[in-house]
VODRENMI-891143 format. One record per residue (C-alpha): residue in one letter; y, x, z; residue number from 1. Coordinates in nm, 3 decimals, m for minus. Each point is the difference from the previous one (the first is absolute). Example, Ala and Ser with C-alpha at 12.3 -4.5 7.8 and 13.67 -1.06 7.14 Angstrom:
% VODRENMI-891143
residuo;yy;xx;zz;num
A;m0.450;1.230;0.780;1
S;0.344;0.137;m0.066;2
***
This chain:
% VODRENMI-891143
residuo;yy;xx;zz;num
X;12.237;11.799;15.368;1
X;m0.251;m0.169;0.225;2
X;m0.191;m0.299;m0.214;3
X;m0.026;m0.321;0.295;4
X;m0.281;m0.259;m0.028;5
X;m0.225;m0.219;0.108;6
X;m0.378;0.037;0.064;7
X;m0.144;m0.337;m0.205;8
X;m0.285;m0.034;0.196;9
X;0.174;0.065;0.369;10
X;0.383;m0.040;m0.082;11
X;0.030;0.299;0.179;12
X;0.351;0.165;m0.114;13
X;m0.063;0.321;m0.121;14
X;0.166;0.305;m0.140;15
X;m0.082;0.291;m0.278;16
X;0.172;0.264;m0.152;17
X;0.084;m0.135;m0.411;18
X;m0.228;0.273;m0.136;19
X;m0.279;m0.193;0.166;20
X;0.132;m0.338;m0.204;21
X;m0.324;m0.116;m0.237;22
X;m0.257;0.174;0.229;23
X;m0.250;m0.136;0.230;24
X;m0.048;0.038;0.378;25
X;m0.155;m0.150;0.267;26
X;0.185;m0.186;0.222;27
X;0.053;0.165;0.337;28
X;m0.038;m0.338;0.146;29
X;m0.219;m0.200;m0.098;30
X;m0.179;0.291;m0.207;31
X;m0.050;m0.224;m0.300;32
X;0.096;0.197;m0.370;33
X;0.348;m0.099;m0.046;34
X;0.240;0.110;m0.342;35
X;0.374;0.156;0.051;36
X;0.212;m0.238;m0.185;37
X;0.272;0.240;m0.282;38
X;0.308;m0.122;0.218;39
X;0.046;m0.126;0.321;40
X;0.029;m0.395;0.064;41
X;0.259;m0.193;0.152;42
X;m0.119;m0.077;0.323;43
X;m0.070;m0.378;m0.026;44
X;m0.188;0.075;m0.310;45
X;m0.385;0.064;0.007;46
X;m0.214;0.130;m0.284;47
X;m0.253;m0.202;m0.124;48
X;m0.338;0.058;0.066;49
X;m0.204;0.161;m0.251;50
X;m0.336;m0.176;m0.064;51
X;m0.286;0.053;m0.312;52
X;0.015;m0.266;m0.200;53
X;m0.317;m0.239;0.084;54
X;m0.328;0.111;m0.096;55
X;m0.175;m0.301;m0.219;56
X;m0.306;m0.095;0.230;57
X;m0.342;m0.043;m0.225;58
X;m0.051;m0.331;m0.018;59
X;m0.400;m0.014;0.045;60
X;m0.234;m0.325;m0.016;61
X;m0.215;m0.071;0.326;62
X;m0.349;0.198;m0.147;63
X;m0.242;m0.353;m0.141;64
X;m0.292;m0.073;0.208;65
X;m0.316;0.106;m0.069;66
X;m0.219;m0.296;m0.202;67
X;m0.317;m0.088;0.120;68
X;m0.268;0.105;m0.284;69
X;m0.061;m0.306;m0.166;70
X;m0.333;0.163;m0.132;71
X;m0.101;0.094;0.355;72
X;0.027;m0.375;0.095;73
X;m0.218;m0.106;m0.323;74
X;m0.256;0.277;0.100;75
X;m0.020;m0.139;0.401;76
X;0.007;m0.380;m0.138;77
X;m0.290;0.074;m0.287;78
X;m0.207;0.238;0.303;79
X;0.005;m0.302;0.215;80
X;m0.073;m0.260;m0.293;81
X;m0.314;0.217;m0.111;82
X;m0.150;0.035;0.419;83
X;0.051;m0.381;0.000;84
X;m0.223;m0.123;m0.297;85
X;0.129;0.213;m0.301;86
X;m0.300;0.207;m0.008;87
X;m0.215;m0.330;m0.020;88
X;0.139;m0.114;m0.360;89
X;0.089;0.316;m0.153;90
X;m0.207;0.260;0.172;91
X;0.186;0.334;m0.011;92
X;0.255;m0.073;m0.218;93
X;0.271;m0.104;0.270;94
X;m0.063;0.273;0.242;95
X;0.025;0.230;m0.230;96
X;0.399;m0.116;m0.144;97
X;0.057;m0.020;0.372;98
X;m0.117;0.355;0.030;99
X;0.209;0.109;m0.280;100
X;0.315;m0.176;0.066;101
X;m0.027;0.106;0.353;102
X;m0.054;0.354;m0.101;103
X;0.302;0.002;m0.247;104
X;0.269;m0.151;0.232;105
X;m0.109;0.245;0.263;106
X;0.101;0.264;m0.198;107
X;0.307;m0.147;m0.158;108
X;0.119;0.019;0.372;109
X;m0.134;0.339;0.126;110
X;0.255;0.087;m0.354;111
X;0.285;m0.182;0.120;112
X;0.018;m0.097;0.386;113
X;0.386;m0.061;0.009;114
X;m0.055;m0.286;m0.272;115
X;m0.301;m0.145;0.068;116
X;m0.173;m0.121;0.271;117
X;m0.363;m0.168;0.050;118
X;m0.253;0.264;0.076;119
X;m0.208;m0.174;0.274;120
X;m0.030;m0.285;m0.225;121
X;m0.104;0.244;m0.274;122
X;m0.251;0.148;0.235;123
X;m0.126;m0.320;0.099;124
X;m0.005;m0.116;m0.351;125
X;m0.240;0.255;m0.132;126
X;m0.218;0.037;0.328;127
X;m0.093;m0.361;m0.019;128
X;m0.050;0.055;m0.349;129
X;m0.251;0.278;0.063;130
X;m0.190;m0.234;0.291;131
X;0.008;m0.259;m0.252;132
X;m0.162;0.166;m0.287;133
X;m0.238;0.124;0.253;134
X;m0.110;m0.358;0.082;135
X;m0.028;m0.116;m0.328;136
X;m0.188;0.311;m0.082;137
X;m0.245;m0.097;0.312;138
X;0.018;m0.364;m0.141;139
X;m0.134;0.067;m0.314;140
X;m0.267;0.242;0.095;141
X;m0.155;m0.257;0.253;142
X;0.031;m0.312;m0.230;143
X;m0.095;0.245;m0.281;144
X;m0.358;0.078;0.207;145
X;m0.004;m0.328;0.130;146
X;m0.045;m0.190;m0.390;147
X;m0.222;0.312;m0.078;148
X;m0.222;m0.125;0.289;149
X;0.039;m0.329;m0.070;150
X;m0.075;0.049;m0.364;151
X;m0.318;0.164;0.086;152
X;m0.118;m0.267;0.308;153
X;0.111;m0.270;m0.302;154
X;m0.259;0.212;m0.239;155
X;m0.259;0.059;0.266;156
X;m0.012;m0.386;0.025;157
X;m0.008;m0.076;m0.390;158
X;m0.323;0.202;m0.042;159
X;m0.183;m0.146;0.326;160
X;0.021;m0.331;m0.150;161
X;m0.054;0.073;m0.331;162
X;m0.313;0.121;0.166;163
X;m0.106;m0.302;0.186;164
X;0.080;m0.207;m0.256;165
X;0.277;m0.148;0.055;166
X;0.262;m0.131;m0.319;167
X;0.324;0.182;m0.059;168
X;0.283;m0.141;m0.137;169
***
């Protein structure tokens, strides 16, 4: 006995011998995989469609920002502090932590790019470190030679009048 049905995607009717009921076949329609229902339905009546249950999406968070190296920033901010007039008071001190710091961020961001972000001021920070020190280093040699010279022009002029004569202090 012929099994009648429905195709559930095209409502095609359809028919298939009942040893066929439970298999699946394409539809000769619409082609889509189709399943023979066990007994045949009344004619008004459609079977349901079959669907998978829902898949649970992933719920994922929107992947943070990367964060501005808050070292980097204190490296570029100390560089610039030490060309202005840092070298003046503390000599080599300040271009030196800007060197460091500046050196440190850099690589705390080569180590984690998708976290951290900064490296030009990193770069910057330890470059003007480095011409810094260099002109506190140039600094100190020419007022170093200058006192020597003026030491000795100072002594020169203690022993000429000392020679002449004249009173000293």
């Amino acid at each position: 006995m012929p099994i009648k049905f429905e195709c559930e995607h095209c409502s095609q009717s359809l028919e298939a011998d009942d040893d066929m009921a439970g298999e699946y076949i394409p539809c000769p329609h619409c082609e889509r995989l189709i399943g023979i229902p066990k007994m045949s339905l009344p004619p008004a009546v459609t079977a349901p469609a079959v669907s998978a249950p829902p898949v649970p999406r992933a719920v994922t968070m929107p992947p943070k920002a990367p964060q501005t190296s808050g070292l980097a920033i204190a490296s570029m901010v100390v560089g610039i502090l030490s060309l202005v007039g840092g070298w003046m008071c503390c000599g080599v001190i300040i271009p030196i932590v800007a060197i460091v710091m500046g050196h440190i961020a850099f690589s705390q961001i080569q180590r984690s790019p998708e976290t951290m972000t900064g490296k030009g001021m990193a770069i910057a920070g330890f470059t003007i470190g480095y011409v810094a020190l260099l002109l506190a280093i140039i600094v100190s040699l020419v007022l170093g030679t200058a006192a020597a010279s003026m030491t000795a022009i100072l002594n020169e002029f203690t022993k000429a009048f000392g020679q002449i004569g004249v009173p000293q202090r």
